[in-house]
TIRO-2110 file (N, C-alpha, C; in Angstrom, 1 decimal):
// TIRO-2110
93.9, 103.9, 103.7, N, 1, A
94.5, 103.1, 102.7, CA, 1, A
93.7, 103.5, 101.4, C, 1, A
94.6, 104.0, 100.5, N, 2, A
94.1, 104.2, 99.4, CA, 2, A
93.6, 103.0, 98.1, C, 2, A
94.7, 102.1, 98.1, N, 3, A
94.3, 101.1, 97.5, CA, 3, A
93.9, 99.7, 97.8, C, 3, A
93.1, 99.2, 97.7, N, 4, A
92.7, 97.6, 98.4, CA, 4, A
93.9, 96.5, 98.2, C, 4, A
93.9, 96.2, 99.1, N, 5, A
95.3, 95.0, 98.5, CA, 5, A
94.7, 94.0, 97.3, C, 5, A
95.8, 93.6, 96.8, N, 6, A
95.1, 92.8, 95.4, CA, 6, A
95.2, 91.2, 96.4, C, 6, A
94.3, 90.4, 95.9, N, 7, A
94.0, 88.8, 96.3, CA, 7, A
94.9, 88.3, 95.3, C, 7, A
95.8, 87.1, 95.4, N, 8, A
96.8, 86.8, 94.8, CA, 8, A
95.4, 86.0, 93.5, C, 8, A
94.2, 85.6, 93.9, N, 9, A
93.1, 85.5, 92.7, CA, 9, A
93.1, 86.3, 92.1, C, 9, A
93.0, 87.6, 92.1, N, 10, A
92.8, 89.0, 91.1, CA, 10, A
93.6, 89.8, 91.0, C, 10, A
94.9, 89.0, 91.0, N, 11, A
96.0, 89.7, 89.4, CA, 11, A
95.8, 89.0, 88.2, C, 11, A
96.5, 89.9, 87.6, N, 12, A
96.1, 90.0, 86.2, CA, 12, A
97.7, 89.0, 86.0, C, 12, A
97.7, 89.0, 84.6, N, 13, A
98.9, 88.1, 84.1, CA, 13, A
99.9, 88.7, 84.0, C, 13, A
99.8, 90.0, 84.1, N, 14, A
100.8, 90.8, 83.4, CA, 14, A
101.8, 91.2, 85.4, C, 14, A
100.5, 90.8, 86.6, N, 15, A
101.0, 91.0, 88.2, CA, 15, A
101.8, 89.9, 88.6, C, 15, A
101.1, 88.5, 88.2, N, 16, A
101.1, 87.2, 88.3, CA, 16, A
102.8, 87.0, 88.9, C, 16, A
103.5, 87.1, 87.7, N, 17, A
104.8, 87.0, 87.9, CA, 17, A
105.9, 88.3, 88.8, C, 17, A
105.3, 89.2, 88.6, N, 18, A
105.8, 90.4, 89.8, CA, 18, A
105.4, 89.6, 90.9, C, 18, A
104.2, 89.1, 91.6, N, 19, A
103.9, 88.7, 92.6, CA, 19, A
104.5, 87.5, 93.1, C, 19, A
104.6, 87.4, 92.3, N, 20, A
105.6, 85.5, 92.4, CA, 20, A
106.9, 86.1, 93.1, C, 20, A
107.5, 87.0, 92.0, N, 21, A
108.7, 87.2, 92.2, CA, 21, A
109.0, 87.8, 93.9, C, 21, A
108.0, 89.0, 94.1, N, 22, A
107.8, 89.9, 95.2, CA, 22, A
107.8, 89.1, 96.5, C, 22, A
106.8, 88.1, 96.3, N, 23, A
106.5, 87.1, 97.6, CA, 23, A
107.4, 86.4, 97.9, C, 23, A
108.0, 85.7, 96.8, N, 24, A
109.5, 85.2, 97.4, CA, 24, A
110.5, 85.5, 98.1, C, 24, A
110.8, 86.8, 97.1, N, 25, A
112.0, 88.3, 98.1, CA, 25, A
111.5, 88.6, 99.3, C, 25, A
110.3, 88.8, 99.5, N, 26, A
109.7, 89.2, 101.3, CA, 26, A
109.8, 88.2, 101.9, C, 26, A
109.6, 86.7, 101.4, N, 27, A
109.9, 85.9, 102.1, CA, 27, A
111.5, 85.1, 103.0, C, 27, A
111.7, 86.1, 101.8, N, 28, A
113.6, 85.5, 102.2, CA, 28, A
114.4, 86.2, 102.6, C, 28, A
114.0, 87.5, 102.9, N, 29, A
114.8, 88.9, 103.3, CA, 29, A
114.0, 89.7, 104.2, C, 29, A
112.5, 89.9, 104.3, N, 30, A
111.5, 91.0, 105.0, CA, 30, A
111.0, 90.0, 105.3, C, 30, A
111.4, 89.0, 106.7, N, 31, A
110.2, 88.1, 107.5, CA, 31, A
110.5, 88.4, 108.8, C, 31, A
110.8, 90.1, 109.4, N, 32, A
110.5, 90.5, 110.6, CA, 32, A
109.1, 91.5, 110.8, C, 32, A
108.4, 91.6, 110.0, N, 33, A
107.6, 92.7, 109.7, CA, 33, A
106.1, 92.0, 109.3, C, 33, A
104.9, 92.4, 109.0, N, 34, A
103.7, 91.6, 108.4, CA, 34, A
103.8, 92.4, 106.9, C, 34, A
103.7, 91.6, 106.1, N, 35, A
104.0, 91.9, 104.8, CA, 35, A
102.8, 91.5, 104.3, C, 35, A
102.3, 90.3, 104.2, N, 36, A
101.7, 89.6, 103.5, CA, 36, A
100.5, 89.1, 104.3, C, 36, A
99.4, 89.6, 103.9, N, 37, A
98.0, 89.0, 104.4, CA, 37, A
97.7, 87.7, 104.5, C, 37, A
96.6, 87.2, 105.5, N, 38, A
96.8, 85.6, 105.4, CA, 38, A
95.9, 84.7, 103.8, C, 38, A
95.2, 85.9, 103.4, N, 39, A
95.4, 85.3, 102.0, CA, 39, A
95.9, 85.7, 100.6, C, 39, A
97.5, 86.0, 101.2, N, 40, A
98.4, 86.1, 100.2, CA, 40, A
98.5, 87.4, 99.8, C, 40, A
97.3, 88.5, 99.8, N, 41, A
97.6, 90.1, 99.6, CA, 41, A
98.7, 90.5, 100.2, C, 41, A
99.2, 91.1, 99.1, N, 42, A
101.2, 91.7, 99.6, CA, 42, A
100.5, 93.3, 100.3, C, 42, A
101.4, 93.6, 100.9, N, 43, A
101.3, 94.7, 102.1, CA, 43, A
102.1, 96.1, 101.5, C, 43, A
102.2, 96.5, 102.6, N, 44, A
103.3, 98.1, 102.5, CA, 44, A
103.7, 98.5, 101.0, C, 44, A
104.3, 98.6, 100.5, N, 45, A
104.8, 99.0, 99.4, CA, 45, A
104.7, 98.1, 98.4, C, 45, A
104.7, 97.0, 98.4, N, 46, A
104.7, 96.0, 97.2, CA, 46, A
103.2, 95.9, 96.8, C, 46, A
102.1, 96.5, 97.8, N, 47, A
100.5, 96.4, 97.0, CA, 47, A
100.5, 97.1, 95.8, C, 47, A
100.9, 99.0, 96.4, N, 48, A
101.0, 99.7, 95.1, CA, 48, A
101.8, 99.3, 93.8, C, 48, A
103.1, 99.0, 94.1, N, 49, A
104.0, 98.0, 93.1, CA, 49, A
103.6, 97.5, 92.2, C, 49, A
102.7, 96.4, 92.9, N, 50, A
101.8, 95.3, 92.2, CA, 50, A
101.3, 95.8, 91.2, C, 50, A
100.4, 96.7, 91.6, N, 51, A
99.0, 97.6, 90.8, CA, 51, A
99.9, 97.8, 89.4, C, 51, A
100.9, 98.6, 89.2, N, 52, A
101.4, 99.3, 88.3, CA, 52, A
103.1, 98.6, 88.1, C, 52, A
102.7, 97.0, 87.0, N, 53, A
103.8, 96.2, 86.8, CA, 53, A
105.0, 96.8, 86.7, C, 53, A
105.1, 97.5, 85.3, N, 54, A
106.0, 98.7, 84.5, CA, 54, A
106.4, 99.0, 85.5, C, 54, A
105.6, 99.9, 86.5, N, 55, A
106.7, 100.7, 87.3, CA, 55, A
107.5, 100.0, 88.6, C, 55, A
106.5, 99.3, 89.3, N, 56, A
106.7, 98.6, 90.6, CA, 56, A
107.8, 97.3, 90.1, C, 56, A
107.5, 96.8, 88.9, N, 57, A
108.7, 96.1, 88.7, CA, 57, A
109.8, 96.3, 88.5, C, 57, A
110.3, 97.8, 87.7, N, 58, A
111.5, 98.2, 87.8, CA, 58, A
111.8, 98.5, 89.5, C, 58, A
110.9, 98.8, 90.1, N, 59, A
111.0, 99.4, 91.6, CA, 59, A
111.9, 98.6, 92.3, C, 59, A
111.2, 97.3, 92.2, N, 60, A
111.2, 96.1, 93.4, CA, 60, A
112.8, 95.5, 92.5, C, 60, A
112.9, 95.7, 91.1, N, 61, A
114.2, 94.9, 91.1, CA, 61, A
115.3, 96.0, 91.5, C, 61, A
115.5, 97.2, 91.7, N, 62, A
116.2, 98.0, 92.7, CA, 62, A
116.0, 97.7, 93.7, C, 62, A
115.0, 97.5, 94.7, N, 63, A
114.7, 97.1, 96.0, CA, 63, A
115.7, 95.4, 96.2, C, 63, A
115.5, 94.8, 95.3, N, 64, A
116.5, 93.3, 95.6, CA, 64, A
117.9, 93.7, 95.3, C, 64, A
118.2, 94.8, 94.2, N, 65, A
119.6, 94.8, 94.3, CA, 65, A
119.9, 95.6, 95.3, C, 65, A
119.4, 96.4, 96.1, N, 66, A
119.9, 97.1, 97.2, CA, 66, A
120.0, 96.2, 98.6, C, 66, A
118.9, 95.7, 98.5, N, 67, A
118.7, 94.4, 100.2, CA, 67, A
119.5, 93.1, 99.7, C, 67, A
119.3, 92.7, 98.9, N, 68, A
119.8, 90.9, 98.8, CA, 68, A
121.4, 91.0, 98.0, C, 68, A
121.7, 92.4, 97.9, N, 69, A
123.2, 92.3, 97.3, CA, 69, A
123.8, 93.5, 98.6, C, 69, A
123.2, 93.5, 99.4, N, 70, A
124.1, 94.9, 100.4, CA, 70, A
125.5, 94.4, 100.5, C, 70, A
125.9, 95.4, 101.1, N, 71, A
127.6, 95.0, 101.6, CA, 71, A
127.4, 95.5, 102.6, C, 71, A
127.1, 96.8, 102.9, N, 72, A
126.9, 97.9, 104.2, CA, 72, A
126.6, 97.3, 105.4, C, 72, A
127.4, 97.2, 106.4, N, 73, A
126.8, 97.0, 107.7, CA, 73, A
125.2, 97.1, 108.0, C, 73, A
124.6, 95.9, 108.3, N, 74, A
123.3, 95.9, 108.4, CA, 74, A
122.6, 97.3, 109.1, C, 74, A
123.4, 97.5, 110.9, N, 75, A
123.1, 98.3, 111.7, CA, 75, A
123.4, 100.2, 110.8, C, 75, A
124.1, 99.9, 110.2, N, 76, A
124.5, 101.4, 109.3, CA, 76, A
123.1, 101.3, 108.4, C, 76, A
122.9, 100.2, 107.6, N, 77, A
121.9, 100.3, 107.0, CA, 77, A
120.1, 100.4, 107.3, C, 77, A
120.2, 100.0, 108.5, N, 78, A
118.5, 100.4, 109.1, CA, 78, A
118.7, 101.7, 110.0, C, 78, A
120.1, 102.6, 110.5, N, 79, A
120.2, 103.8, 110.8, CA, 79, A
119.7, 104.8, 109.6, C, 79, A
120.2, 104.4, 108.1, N, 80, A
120.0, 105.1, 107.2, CA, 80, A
118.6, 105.3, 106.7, C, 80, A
117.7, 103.8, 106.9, N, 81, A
116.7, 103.7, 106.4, CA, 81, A
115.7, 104.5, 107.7, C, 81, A
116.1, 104.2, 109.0, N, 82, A
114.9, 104.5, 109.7, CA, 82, A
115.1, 106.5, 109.7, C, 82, A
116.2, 107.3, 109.5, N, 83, A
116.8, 108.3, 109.4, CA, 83, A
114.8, 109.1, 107.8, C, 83, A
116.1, 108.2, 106.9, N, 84, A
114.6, 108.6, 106.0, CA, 84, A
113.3, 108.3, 106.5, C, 84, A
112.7, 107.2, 107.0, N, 85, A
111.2, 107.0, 107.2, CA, 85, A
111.2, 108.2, 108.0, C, 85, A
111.5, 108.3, 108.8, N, 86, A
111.5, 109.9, 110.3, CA, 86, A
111.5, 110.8, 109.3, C, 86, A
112.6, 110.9, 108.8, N, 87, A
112.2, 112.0, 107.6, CA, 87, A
110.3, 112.6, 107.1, C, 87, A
110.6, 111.6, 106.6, N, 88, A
109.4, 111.5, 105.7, CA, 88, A
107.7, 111.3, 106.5, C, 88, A
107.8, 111.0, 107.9, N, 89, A
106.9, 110.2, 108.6, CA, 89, A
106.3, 108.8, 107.8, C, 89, A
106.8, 108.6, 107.2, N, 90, A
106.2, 107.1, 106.6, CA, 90, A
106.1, 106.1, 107.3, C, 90, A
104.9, 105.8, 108.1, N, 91, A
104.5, 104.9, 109.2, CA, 91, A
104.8, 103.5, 108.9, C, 91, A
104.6, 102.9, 107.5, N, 92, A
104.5, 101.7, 107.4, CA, 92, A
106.3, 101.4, 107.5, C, 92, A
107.3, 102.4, 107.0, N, 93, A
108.8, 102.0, 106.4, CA, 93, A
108.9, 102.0, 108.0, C, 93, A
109.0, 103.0, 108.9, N, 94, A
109.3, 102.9, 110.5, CA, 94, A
108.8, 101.5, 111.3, C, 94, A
107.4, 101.5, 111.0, N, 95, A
107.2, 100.0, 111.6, CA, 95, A
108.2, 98.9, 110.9, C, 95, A
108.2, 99.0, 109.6, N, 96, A
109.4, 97.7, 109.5, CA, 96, A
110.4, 97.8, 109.9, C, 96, A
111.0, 98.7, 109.4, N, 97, A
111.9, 98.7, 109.8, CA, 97, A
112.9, 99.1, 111.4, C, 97, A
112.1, 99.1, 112.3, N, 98, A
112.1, 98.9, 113.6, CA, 98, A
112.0, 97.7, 114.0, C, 98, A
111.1, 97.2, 113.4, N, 99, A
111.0, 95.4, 113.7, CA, 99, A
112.5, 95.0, 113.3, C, 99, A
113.3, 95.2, 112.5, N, 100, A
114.3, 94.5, 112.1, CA, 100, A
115.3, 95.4, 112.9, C, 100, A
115.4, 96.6, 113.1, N, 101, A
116.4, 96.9, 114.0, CA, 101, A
116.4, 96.2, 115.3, C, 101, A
115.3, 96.0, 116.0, N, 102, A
114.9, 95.2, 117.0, CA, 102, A
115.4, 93.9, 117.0, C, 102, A
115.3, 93.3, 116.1, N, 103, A
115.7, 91.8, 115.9, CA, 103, A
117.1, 91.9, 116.0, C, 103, A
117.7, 92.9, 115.1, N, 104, A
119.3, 92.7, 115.5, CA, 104, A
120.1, 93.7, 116.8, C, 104, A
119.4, 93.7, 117.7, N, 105, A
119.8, 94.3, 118.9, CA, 105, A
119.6, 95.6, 119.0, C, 105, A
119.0, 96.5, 118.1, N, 106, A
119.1, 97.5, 118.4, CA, 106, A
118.2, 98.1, 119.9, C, 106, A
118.3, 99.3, 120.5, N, 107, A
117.7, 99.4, 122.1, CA, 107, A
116.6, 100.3, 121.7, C, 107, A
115.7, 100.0, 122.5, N, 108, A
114.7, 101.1, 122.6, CA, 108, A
114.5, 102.6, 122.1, C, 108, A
115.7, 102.8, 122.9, N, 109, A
115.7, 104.5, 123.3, CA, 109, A
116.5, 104.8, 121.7, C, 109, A
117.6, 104.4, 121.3, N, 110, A
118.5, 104.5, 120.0, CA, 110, A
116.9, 104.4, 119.0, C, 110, A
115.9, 103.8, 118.7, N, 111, A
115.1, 103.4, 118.3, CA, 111, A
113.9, 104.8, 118.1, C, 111, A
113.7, 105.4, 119.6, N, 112, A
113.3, 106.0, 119.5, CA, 112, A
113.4, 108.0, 119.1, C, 112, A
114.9, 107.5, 119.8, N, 113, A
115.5, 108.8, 119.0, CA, 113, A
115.6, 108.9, 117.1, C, 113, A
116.3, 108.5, 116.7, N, 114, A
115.8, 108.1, 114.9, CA, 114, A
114.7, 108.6, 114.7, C, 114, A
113.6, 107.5, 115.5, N, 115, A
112.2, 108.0, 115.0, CA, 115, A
111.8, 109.2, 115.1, C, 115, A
112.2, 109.6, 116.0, N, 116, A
111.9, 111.2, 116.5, CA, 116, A
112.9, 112.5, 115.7, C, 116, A
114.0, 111.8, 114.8, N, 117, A
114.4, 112.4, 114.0, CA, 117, A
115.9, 113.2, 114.8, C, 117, A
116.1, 113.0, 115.8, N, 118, A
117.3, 113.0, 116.7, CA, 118, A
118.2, 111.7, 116.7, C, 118, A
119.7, 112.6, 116.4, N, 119, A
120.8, 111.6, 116.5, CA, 119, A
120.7, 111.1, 117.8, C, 119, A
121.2, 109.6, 117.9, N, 120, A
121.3, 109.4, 119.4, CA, 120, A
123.3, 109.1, 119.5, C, 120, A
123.3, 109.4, 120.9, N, 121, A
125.1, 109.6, 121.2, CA, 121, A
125.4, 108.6, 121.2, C, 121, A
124.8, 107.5, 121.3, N, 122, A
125.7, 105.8, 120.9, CA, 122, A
126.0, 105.3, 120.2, C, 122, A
125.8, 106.1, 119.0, N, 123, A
126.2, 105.2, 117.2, CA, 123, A
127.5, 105.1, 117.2, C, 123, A
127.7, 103.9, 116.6, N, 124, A
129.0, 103.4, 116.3, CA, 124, A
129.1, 104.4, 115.5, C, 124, A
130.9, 104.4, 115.0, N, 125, A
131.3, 105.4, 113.9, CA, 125, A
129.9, 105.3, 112.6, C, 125, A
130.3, 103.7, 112.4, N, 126, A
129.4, 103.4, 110.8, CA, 126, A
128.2, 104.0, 110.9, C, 126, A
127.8, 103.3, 111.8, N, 127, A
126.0, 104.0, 112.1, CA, 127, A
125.9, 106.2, 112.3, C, 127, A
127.0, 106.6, 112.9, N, 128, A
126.7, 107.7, 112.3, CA, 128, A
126.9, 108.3, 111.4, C, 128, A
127.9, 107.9, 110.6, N, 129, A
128.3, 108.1, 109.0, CA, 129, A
126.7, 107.9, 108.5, C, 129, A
126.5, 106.7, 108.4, N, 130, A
125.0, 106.4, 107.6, CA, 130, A
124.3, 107.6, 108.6, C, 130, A
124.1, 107.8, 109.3, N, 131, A
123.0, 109.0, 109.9, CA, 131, A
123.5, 110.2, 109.3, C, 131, A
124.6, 110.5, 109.1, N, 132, A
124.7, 112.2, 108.9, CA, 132, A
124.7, 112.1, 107.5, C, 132, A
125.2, 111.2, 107.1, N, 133, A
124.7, 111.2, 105.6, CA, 133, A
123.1, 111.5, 105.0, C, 133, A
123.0, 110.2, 105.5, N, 134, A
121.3, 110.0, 105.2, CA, 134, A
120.4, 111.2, 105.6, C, 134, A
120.7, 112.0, 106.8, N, 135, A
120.1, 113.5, 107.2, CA, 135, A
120.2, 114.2, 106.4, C, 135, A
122.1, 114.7, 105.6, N, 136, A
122.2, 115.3, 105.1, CA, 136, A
121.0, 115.4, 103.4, C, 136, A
121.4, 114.2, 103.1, N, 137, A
120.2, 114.1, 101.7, CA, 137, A
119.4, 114.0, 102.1, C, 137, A
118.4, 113.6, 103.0, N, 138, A
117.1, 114.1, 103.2, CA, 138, A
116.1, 115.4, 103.8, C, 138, A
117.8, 115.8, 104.3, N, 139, A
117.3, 117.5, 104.0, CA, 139, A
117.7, 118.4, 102.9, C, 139, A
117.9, 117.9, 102.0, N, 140, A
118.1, 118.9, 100.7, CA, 140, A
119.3, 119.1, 100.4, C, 140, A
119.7, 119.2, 98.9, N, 141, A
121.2, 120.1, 98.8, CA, 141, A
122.3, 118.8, 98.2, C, 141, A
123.1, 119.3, 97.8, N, 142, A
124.4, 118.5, 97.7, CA, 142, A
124.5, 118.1, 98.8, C, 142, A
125.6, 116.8, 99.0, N, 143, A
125.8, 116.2, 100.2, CA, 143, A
126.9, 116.7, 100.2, C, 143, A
127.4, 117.6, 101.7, N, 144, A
128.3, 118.3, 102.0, CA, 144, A
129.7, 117.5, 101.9, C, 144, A
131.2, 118.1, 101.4, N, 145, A
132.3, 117.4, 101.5, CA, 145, A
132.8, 116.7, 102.3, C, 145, A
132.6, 116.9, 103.6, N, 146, A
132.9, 116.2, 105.0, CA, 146, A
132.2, 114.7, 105.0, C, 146, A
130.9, 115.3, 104.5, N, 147, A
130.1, 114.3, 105.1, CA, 147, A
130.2, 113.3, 103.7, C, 147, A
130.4, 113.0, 102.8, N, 148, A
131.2, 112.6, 101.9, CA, 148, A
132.3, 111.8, 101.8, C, 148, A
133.1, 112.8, 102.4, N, 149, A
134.7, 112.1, 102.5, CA, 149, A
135.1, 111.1, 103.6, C, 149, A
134.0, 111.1, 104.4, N, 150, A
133.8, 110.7, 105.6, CA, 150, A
133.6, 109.0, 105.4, C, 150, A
132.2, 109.3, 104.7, N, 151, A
131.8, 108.1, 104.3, CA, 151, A
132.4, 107.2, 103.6, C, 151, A
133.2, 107.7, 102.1, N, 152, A
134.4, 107.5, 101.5, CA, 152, A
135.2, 106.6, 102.6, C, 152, A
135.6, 107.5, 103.4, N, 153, A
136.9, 106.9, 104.6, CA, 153, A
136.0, 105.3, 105.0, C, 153, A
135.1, 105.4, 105.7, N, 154, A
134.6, 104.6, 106.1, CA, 154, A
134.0, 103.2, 105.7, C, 154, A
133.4, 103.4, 104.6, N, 155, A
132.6, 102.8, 103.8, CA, 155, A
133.4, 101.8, 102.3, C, 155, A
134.4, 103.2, 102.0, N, 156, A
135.1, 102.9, 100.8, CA, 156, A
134.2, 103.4, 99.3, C, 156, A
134.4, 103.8, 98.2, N, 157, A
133.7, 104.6, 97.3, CA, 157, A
132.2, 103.7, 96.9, C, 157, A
132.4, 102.5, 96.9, N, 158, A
131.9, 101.8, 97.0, CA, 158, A
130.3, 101.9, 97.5, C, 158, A
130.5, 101.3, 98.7, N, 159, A
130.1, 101.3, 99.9, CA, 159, A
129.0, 103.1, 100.1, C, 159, A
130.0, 104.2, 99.6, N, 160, A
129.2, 105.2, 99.7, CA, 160, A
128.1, 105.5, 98.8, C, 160, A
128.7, 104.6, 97.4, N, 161, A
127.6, 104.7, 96.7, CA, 161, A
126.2, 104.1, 96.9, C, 161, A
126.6, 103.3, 97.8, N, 162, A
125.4, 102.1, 98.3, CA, 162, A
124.9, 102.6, 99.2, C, 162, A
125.2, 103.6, 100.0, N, 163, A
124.4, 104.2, 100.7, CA, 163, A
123.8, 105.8, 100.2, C, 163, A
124.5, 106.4, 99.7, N, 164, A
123.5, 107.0, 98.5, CA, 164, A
122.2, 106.7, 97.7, C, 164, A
122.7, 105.8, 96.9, N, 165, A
121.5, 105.1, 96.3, CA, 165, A
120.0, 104.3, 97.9, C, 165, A
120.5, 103.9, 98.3, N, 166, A
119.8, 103.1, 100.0, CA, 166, A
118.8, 104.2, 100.0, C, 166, A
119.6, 105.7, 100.9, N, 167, A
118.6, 106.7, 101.2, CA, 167, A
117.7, 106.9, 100.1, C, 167, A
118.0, 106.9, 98.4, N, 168, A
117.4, 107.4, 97.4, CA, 168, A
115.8, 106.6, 97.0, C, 168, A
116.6, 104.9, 97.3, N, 169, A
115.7, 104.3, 97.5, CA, 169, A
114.3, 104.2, 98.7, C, 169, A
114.7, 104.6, 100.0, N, 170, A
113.9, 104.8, 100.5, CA, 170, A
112.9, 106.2, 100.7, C, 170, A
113.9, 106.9, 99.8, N, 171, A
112.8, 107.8, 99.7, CA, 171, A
111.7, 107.7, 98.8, C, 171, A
111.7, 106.8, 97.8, N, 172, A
110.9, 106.4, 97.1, CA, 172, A
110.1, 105.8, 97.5, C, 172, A
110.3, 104.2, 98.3, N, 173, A
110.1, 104.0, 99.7, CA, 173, A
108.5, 104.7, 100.6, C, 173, A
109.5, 105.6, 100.7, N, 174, A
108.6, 106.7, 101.7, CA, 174, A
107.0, 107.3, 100.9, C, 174, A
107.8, 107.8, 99.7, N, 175, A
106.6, 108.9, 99.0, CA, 175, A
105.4, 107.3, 98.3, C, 175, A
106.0, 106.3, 98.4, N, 176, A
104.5, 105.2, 97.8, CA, 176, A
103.7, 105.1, 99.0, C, 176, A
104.7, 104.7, 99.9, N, 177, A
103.8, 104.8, 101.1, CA, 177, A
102.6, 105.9, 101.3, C, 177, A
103.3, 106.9, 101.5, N, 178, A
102.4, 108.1, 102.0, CA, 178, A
101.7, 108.6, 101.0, C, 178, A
101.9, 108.5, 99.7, N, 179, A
101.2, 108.7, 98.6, CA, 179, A
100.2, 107.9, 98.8, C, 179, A
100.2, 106.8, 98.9, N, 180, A
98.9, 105.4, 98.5, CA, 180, A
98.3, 105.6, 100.2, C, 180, A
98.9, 106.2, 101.2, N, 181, A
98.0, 106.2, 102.7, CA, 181, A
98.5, 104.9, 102.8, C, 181, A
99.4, 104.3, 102.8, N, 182, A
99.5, 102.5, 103.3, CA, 182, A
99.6, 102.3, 104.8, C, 182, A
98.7, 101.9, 105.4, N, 183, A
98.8, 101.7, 106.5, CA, 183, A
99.4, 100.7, 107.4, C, 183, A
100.1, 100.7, 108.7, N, 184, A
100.5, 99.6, 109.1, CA, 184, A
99.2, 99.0, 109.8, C, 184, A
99.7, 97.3, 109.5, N, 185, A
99.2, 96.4, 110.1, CA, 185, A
98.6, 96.1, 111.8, C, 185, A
97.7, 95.6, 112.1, N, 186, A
97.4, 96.0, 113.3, CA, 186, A
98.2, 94.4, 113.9, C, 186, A
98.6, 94.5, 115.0, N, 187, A
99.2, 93.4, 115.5, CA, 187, A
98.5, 92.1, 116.2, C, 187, A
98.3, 91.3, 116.1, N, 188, A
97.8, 90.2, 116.6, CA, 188, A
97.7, 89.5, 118.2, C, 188, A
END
């Protein structure tokens, strides 16, 4: 870990209110995962955030409009997100986000394939739209027309744009993580 978590005592005025804001959103959307230390230091991606208001604040208010306004089928949306963390190997986004696929039924093995960066043959239609999508931009390049039109079909123009933007987000996501070394939590 690159940066020490901040103590909700030693923010500054200018964190004060990002942290307010931040701790509330984890609390009412991210409470399958350990986010928050038991004295109040924010976790995974919201430490670095913290550190640098300017940026982490524009950050985190994308992060609420993408989680607390989704439309996207939940299970389409932790295919797409866990699709990127594998990508990326970003340990801390895979641990959460595994916890929350877990909580809403997802299986082991579906779980473990993702992580391992292999489709698995069970995805619902939605859930592979969001995977071939999300593969397709996270391996480079325009997103091919099929994969596109597909989503279009699926999703609605809408809908595709929200999962565009999703993967774009977590790649951002991904690079604070692995940038700052954020490590996951050890379990209790």
């Amino acid at each position: 870990m690159r940066l020490p978590l901040l103590p909700p005592d030693q923010l500054s005025d200018e964190q004060r209110p990002l942290y307010a804001d931040m701790k509330a959103g984890i609390g009412e959307k991210f409470d399958d995962f350990i986010a928050i230390r038991d004295d109040g230091a924010l976790m995974g991606p919201w430490n670095p955030w913290l550190r640098w208001p300017k940026m982490g604040g524009a950050i985190w208010d994308l992060t609420k409009a993408m989680s607390m306004a989704a439309t996207l089928p939940d299970p389409a949306r932790q295919v797409a997100i866990l699709v990127t963390g594998a990508h990326f190997d970003a340990a801390y986004e895979l641990y959460a986000h595994v916890e929350v696929a877990e909580r809403d039924g997802m299986n082991d093995k579906r779980l473990s394939e993702l992580c391992a960066n292999i489709k698995p043959d069970d995805l619902s239609d939605e859930e592979g739209v969001a995977y071939d999508v999300a593969y397709a931009l996270v391996n480079g390049g325009t997103l091919p027309r099929p994969c596109y039109d597909l989503a279009v079909d699926t999703f609605g123009q809408d809908g595709t744009a929200e999962l565009i933007y999703l993967v774009g987000l977590y790649c951002l996501v991904s690079m604070t993580l692995n940038g700052f070394n954020v490590p996951v939590p050890e379990k209790q």
